[in-house]
N, C-alpha and C positions, 0 to 999 in steps of 0.2 A: 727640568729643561737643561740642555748640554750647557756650559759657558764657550763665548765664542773665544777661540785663542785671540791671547793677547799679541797685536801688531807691536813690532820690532821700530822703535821711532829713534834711537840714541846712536850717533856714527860709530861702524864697527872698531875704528880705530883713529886717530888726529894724527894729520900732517906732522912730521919734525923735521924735514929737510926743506929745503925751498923748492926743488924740483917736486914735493909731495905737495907743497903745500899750491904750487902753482896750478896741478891738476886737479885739485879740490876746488880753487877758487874756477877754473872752467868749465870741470861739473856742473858746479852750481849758479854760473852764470847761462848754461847751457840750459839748465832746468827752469830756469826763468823765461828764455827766448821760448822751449818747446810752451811752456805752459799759456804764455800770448799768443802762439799761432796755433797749436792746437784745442787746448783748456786741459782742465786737471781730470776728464773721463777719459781723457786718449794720450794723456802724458805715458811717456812706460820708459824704464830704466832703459831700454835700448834706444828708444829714442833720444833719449838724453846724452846719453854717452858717443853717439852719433854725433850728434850735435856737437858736444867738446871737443872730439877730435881723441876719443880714449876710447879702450875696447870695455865690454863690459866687465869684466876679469875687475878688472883694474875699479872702473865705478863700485862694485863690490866690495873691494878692499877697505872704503871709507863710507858706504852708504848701504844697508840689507835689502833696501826695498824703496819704493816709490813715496811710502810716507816718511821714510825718515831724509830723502830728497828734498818734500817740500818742506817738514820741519823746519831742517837746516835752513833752505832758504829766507824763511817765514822770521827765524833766530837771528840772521844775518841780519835782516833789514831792520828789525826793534834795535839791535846794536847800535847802529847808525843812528838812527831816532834817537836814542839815548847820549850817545857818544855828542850827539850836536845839542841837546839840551845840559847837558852838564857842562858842555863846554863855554855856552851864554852864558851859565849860572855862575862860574869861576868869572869870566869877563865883567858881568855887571855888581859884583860884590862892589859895597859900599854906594851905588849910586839910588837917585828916587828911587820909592818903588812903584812909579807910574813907569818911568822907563826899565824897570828889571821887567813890569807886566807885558808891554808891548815887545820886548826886545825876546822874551820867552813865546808869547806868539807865534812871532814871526819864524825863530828858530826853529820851530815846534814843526808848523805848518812846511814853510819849507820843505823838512826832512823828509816829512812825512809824503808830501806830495810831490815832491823831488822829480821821479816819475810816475803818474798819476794813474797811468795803466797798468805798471805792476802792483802800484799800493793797491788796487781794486782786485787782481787778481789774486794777489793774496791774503787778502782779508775775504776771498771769497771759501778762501782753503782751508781759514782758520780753525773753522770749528771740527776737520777732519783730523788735524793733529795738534792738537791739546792747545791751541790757540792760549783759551784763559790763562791758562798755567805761565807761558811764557809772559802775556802779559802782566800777569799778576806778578810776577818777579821781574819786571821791567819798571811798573809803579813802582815798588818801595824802593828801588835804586833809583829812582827819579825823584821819589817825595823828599827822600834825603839831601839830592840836591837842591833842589829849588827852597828847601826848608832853609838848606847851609845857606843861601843867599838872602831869602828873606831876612832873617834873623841881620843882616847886616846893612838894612835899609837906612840909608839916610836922616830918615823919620821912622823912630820904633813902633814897631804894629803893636797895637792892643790885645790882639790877640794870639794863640798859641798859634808857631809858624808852620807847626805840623797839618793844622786844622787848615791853615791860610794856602797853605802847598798842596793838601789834599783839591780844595774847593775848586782851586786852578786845574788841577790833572783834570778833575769831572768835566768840566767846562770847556778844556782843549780836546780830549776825548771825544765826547759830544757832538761838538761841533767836526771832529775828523771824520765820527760816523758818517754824520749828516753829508759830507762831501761825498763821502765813498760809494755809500749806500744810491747817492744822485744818478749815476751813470754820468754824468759831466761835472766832473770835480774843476776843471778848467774854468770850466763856466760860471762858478759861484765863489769861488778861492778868492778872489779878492773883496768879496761884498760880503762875505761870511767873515773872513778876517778881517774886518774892518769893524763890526759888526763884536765880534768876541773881544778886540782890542777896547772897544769901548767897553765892553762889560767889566771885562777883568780888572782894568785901569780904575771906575768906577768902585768895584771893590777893594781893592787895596788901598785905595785913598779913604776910603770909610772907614776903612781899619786902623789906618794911621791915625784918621783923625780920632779916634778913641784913647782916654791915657790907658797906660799899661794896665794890666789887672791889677800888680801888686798895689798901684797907689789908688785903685778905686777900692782895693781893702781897706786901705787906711782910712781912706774919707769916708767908710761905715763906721768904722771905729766910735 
């Protein structure tokens, strides 16, 4: 059975000027606008490049094809998500870790829902251009931080901060589905998030309240 050729998803080249880099970011704001008015069966590079105010030539230059358009876009937007959780993580080093759980939340959600129409439309695109992958390389940049934070709680967690960081990513994730997947992320965003902040909160105070492991060694001893 033939293999089917492999799609071109990685930009053909990166901005280095700020005039380059100006027409990339309208690209890709333009790939967003086509993709809300028309969806992602009738997006097409011409359209797009339409839309930015660029000839196609030019869309070319920085992008092969349609999927590696919404790649990038799909890249762009976890950036952000990220860029606004690690930046909470730096902000609440040293404080409880009931307020680093709500205060991650919050940030989280936000970002994420920021605009609530695009996060649906592209998490509806995900799985066409390698979704997991970029996720998957947006967790361990994130477990990282939120671990770097944890580890600096007020009250020492009991448990490893890797595991405590993981548990939270499951549980914001989850819950981002659960919005996106709704068709009215508007609609439940504040009762969902209210809702997860109690959980999380609940968990990390469980964990605090535990001594560290090494002294529950000892007390085997």
């Amino acid at each position: 059975m033939p293999q089917r050729p492999q799609v071109r998803l990685e930009p053909r080249k990166l901005p280095v000027q700020a005039r380059s880099t100006a027409s990339v970011d309208a690209i890709l704001e333009a790939t967003v606008q086509v993709l809300l008015s028309v969806g992602k069966e009738r997006l097409t590079t011409t359209r797009v490049a339409s839309r930015a105010g660029v000839s196609v030539g030019t869309l070319y230059q920085y992008f092969p094809n349609k999927s590696a358009l919404l790649q990038a876009v799909l890249k762009r937007h976890m950036d952000e998500v990220m860029e606004a959780v690690e930046r909470v993580c730096r902000e609440q080093k040293g404080n409880p870790a009931r307020e680093m759980a709500t205060s991650l939340v919050s940030a989280f959600l936000e970002a994420k829902l920021k605009e609530a129409k695009t996060s649906v439309a592209l998490y509806s695109v995900s799985s066409d251009v390698d979704g997991a992958k970029i996720v998957a390389r947006m967790s361990v940049r994130s477990n990282k931080a939120i671990a770097g934070m944890l580890a600096t709680a007020r009250e020492p967690l009991g448990k490893d901060t890797q595991l405590v960081a993981s548990m939270l990513q499951v549980a914001m994730a989850g819950v981002s589905r659960r919005l996106l997947e709704s068709g009215a992320p508007e609609k439940h965003l504040a009762a969902l998030r209210e809702e997860l902040i109690f959980f999380v909160c609940a968990y990390v105070e469980a964990c605090s309240a535990q001594p560290p492991a090494s002294l529950r060694a000892k007390s085997m001893d």
